[in-house]
Backbone bond lengths (Angstrom), bond angles and torsions (degrees), N, CA, C in turn:
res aa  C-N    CA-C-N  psi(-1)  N-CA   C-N-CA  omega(-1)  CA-C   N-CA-C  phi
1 X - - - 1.458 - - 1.530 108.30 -
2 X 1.585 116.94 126.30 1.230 114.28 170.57 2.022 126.88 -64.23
3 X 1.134 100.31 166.79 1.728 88.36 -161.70 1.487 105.90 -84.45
4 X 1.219 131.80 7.68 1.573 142.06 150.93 1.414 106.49 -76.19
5 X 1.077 146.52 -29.79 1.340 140.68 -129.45 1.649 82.29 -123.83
6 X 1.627 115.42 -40.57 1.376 119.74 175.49 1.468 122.42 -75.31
7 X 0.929 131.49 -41.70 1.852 151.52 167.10 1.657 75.52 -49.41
8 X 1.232 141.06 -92.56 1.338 143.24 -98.11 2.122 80.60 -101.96
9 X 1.378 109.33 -10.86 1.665 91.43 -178.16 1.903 93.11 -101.22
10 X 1.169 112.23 -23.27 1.525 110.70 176.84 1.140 103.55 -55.53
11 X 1.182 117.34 -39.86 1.895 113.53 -157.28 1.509 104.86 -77.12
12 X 1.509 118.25 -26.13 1.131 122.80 174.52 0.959 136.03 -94.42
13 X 1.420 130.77 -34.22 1.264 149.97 157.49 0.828 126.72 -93.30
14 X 1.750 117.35 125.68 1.455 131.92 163.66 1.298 108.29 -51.34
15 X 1.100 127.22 120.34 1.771 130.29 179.65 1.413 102.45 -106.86
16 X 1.322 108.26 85.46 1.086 135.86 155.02 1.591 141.61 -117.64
17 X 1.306 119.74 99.74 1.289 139.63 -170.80 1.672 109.16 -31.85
18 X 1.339 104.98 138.32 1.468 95.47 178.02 0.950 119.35 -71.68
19 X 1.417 146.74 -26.01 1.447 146.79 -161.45 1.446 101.44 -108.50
20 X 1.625 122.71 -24.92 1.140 126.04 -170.86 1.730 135.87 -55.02
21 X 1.113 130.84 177.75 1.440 127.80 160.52 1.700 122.19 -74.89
22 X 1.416 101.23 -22.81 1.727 134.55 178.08 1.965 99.69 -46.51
23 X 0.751 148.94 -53.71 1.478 167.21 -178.05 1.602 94.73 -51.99
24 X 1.098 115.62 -33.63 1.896 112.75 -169.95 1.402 93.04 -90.38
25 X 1.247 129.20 -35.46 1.324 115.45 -171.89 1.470 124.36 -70.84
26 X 1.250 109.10 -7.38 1.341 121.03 -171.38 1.777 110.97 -91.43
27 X 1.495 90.79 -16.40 1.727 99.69 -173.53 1.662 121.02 -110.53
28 X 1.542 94.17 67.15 1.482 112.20 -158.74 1.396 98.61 -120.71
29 X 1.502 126.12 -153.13 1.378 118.08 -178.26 1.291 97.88 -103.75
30 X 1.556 108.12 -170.04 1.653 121.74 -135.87 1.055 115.32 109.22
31 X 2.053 110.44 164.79 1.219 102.48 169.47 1.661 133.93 -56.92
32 X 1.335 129.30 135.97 1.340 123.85 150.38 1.401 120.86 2.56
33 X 1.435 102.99 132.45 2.193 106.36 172.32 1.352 77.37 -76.70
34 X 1.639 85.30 171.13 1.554 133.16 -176.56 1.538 93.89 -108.46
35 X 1.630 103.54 111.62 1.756 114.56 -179.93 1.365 89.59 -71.08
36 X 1.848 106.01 172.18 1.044 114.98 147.73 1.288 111.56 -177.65
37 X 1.185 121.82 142.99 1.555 122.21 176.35 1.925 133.13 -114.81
38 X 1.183 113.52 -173.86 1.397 105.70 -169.73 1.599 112.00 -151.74
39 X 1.038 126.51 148.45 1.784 125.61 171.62 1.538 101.18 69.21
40 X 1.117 111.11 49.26 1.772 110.68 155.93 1.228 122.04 -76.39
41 X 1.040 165.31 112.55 1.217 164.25 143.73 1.448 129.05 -120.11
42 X 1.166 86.49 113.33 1.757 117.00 -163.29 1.645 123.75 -38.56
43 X 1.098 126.81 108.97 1.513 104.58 173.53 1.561 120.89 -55.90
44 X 1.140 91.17 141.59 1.820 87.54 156.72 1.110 113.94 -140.30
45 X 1.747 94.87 161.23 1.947 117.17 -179.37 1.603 102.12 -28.57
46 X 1.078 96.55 99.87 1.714 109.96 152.47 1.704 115.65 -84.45
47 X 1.191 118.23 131.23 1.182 143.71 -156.15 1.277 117.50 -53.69
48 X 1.338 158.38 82.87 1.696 130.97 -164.64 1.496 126.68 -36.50
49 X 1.890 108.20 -31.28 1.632 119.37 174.88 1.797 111.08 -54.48
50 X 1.588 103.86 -35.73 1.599 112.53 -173.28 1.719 113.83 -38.15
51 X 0.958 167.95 139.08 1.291 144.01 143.40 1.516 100.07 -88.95
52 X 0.934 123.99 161.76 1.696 125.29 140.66 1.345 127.31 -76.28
53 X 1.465 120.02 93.37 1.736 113.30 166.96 1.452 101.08 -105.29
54 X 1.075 145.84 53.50 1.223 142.01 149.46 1.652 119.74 -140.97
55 X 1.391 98.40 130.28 2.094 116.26 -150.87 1.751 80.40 -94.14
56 X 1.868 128.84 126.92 1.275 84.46 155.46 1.889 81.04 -136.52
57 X 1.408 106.00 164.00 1.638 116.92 176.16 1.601 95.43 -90.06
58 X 1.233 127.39 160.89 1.343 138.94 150.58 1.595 110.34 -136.24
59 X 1.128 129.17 102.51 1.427 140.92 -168.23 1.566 88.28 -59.98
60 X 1.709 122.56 178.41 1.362 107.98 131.34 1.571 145.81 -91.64
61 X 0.959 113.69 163.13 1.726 135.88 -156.70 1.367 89.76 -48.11
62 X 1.190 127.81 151.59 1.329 150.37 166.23 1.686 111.18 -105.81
63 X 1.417 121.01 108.31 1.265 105.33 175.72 2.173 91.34 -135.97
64 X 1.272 94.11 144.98 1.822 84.01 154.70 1.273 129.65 -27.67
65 X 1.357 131.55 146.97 1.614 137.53 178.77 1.597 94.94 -72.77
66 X 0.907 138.41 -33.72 1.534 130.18 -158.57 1.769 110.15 -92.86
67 X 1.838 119.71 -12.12 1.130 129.11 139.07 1.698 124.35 -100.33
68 X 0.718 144.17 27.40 1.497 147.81 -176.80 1.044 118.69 -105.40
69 X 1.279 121.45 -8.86 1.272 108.53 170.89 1.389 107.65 -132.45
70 X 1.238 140.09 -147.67 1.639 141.46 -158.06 1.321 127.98 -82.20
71 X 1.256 111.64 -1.25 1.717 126.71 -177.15 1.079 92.35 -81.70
72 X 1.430 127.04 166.15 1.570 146.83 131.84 1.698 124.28 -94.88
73 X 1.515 95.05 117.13 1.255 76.50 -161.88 1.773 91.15 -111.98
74 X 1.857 91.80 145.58 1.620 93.92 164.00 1.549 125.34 -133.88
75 X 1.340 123.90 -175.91 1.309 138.03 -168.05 0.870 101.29 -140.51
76 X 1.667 94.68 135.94 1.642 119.80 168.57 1.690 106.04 -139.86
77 X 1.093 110.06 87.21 2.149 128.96 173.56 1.558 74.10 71.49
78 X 1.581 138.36 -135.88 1.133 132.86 -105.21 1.488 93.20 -128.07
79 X 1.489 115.87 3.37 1.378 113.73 177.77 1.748 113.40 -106.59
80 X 1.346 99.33 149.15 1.676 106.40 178.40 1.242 105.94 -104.34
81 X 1.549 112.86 173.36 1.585 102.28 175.22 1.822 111.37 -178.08
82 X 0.933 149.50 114.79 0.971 147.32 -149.85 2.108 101.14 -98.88
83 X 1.329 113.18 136.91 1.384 114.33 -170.26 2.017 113.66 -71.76
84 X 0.984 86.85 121.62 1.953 94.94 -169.50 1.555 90.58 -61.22
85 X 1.126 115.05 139.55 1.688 148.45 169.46 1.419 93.86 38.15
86 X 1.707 115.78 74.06 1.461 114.23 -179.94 1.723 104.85 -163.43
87 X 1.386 100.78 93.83 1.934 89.27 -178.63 1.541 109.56 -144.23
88 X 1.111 113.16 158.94 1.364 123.40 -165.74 1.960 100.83 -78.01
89 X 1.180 103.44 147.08 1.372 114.82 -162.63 1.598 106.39 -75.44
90 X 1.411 129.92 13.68 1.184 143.68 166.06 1.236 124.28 -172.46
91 X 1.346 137.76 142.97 1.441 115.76 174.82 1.329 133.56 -33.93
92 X 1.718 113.97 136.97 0.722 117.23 -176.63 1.612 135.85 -51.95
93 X 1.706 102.72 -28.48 1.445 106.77 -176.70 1.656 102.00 -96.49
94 X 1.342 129.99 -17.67 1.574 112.36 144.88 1.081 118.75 -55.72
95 X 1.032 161.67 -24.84 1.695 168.67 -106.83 1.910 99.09 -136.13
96 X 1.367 91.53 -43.92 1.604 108.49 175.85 1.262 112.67 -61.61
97 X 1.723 101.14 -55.57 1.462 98.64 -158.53 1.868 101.19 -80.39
98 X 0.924 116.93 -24.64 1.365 126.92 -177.72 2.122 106.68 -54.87
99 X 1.167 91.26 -38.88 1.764 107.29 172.61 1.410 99.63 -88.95
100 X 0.885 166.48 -32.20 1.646 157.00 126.96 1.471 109.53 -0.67
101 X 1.397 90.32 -85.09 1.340 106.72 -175.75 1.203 121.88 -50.67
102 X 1.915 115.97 -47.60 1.791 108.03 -179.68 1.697 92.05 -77.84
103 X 0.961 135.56 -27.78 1.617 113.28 176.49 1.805 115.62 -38.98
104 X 1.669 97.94 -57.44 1.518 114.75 -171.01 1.500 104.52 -59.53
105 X 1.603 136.29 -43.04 0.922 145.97 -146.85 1.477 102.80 -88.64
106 X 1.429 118.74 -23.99 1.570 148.58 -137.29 1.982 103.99 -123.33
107 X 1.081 91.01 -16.13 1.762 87.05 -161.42 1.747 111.39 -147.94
108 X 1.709 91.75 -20.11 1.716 107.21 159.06 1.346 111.39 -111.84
109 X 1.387 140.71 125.46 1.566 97.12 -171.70 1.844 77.85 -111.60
110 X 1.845 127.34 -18.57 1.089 109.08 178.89 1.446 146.22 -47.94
111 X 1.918 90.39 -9.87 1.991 113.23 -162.21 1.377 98.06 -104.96
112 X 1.716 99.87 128.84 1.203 99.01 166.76 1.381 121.12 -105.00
113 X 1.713 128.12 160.38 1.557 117.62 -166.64 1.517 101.53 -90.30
114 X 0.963 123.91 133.70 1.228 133.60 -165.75 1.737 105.69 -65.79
115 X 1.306 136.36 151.40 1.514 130.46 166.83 1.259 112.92 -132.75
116 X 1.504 109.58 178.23 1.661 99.06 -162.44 1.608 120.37 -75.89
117 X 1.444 113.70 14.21 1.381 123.50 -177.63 1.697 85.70 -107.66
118 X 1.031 127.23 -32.71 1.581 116.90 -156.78 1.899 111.49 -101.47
119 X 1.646 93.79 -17.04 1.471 101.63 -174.76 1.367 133.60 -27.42
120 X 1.414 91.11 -50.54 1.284 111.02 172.36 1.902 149.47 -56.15
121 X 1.286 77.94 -17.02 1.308 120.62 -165.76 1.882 107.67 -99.50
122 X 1.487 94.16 -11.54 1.662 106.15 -165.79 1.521 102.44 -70.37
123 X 1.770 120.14 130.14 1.059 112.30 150.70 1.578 139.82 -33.66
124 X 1.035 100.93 -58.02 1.935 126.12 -168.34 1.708 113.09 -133.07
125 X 1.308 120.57 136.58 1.299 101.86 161.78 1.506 121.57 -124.13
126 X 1.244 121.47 150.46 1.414 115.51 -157.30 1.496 99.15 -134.26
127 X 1.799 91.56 108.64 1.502 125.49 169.95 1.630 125.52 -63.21
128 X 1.286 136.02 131.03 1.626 113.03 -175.41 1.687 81.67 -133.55
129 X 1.252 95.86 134.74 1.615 100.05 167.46 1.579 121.90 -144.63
130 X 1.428 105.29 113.85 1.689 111.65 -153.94 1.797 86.55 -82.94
131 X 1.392 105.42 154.69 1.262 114.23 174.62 1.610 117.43 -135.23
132 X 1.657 115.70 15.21 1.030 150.64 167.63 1.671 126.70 172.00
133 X 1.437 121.42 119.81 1.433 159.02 144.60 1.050 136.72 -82.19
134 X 1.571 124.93 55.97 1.485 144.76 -160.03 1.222 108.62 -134.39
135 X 1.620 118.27 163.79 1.239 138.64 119.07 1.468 152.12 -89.73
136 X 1.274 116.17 124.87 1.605 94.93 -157.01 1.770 90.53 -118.93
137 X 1.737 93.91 145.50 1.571 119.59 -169.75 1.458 90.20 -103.86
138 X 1.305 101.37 139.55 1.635 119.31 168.33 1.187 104.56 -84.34
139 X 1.410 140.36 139.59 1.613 147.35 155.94 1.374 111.54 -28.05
140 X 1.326 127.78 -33.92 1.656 144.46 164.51 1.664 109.66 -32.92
141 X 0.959 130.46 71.97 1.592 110.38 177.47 1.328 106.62 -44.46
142 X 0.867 147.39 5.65 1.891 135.09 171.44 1.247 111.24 -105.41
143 X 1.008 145.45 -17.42 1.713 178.97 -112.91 1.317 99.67 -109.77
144 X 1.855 142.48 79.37 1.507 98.26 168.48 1.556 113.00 -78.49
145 X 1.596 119.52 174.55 0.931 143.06 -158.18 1.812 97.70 -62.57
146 X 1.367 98.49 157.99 1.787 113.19 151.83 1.403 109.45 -107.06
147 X 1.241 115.99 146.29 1.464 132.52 177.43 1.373 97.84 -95.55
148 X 1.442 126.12 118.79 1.705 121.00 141.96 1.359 141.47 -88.17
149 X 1.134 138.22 133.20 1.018 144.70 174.47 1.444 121.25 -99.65
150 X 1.262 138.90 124.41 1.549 107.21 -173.69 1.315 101.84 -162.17
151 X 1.577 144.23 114.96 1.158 134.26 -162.46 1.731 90.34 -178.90
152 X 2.126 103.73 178.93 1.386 104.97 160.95 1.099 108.50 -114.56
153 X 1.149 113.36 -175.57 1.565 118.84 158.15 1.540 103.90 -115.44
154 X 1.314 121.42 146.92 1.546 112.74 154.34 1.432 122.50 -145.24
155 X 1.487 105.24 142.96 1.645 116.67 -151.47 1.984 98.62 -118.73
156 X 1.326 84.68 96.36 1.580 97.33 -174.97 1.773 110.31 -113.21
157 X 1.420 88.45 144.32 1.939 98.98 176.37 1.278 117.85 -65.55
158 X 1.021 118.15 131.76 1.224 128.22 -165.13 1.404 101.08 -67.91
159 X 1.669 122.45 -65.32 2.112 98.19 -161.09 1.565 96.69 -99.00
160 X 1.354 115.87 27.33 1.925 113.53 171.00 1.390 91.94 -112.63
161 X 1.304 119.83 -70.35 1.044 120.02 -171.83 1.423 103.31 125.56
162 X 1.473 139.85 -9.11 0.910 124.69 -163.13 1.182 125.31 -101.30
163 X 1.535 126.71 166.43 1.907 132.62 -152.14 1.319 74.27 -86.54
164 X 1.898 98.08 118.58 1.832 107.41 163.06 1.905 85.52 -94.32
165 X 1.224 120.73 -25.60 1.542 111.03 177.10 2.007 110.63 -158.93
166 X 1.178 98.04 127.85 1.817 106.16 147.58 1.563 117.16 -81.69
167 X 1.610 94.57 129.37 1.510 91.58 164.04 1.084 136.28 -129.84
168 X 1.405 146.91 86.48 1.694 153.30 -157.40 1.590 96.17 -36.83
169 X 1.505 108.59 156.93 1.433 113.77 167.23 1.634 86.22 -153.55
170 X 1.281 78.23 134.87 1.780 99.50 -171.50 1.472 115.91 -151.46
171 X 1.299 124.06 56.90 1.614 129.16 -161.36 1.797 103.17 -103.59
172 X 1.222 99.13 116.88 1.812 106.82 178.56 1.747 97.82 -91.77
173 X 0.864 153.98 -179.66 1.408 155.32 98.24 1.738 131.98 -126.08
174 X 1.178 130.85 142.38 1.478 98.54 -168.29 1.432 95.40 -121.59
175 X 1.474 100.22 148.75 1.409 94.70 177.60 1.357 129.68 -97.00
176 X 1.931 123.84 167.52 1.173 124.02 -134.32 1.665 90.30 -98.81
177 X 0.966 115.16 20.50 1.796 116.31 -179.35 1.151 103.66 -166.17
178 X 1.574 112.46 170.73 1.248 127.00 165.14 1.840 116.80 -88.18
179 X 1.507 98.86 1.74 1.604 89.83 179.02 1.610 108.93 -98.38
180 X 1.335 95.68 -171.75 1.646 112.52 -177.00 1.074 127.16 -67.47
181 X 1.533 114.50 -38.59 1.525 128.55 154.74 1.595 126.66 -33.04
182 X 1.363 92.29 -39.57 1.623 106.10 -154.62 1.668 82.60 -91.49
183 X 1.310 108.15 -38.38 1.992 96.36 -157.74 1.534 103.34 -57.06
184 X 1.716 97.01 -42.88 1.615 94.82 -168.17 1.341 100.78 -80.84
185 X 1.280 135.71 -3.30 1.316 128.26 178.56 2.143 103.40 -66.98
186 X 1.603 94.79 -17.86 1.320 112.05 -157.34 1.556 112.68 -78.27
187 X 1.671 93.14 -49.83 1.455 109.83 176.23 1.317 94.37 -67.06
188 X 1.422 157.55 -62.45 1.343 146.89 -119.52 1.633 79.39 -95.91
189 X 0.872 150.06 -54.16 1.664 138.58 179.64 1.784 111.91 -45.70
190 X 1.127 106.79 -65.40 1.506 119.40 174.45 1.258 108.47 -32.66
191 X 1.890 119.14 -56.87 1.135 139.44 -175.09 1.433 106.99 -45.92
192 X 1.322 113.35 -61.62 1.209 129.71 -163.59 1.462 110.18 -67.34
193 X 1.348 122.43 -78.27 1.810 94.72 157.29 0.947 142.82 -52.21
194 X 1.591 123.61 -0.55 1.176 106.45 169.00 1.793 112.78 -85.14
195 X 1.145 110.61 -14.48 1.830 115.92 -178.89 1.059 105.64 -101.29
196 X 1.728 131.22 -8.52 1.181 114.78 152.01 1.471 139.17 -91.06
197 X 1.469 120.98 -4.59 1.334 130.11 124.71 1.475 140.71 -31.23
198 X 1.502 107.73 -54.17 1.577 112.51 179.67 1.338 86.28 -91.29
199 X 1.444 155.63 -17.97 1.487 122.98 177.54 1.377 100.16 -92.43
200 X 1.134 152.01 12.46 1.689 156.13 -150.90 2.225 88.12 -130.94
201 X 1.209 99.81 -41.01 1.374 101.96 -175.40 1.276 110.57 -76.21
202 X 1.068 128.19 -28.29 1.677 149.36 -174.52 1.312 123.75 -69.65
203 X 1.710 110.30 -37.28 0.916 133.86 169.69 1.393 125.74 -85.71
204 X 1.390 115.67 -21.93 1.129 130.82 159.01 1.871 124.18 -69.96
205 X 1.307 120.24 -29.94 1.527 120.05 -132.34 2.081 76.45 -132.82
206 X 1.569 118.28 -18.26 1.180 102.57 171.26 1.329 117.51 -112.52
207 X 1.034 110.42 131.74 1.637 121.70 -179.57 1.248 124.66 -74.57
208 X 1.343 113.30 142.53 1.535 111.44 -166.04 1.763 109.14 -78.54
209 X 0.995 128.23 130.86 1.711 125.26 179.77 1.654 94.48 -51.29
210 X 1.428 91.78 141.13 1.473 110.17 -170.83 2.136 88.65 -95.67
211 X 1.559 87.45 137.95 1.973 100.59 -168.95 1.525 97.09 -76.68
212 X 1.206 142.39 122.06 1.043 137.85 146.41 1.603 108.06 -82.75
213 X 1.740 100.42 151.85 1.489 117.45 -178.32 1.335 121.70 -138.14
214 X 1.192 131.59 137.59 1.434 141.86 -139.19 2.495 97.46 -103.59
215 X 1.579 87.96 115.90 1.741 81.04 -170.56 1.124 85.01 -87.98
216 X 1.699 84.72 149.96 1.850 103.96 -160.46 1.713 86.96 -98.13
């Protein structure tokens, strides 16, 4: 890393190791972090005509320990680094599943989310497992960041067990600044297509229970 490219990630980033003791030092006094969140999407008026015939489980989100919870963490070539006085207003892998869910709730209105009285009862259950939640900095000090997204989804039968579908998640986005605003402005886009894909796929790839009726 050139020594511009390094000055300009010090100033921004808490360089603090993921596994390290480095992460506590950063959470001392001073002003307040800068919250921020991602994958909102709004419910809307679902219909009274709608019924629900579709059962579905959503476990929770699977992401790495070193994104899962409230840091942001980014990359620049071989270094990690979590963003100094900058975290998402809840964990990150609640944040996920919370955009899961209003996607499904939002764009299916026939599916209902399964609960721990109803679990059982679930047609399909649909696994999401992130395998990166980053931003990555180009060596460029002028460069803002790319957001990655990168994980599957998988949409399995509930009393077989078997893959009715795999689903890649592969969401780049880059953001429109070098500030904090903009990054998470970055992730919450990324976010958002990426859960509106696997809930658009979901709806597609699961079948509605066929009504049986009793001859009188």
């Amino acid at each position: 890393m050139n020594s511009a490219a390094h000055a300009r990630v010090a100033a921004v980033l808490g360089l603090a190791g993921l596994l390290g003791g480095c992460v506590g030092g950063l959470l001392g006094g001073g002003k307040p972090d800068r919250l921020y969140s991602f994958g909102g999407i709004s419910d809307v008026a679902v219909s009274a005509e709608v019924q629900p015939r579709r059962l579905l489980s959503v476990p929770p989100v699977q992401m790495p320990a070193a994104v899962a919870g409230d840091r942001i963490l980014t990359v620049q070539g071989n270094e990690r680094a979590y963003i100094k006085d900058v975290r998402w207003v809840s964990p990150a892998a609640m944040l996920m599943q919370g955009a899961i869910e209003g996607a499904l709730r939002t764009r299916v209105p026939d599916m209902t989310l399964a609960d721990t009285v109803t679990v059982r009862k679930s047609q399909a259950v649909l696994s999401v497992r992130l395998s990166r939640f980053e931003a990555e900095y180009a060596t460029d000090a002028d460069s803002p960041p790319k957001v990655r997204i990168v994980g599957d989804a998988t949409l399995i039968e509930a009393t077989t067990r078997r893959i009715i579908a795999r689903l890649p998640i592969d969401e780049r986005e880059t953001a429109r600044g070098n500030g904090s605003a903009e990054l998470a402005a970055a992730f919450d886009r990324a976010t958002q297509r990426a859960v509106v894909l696997v809930v658009d796929a979901v709806n597609q790839r699961l079948p509605v229970p066929a009504v049986t009726t009793k001859n009188e």
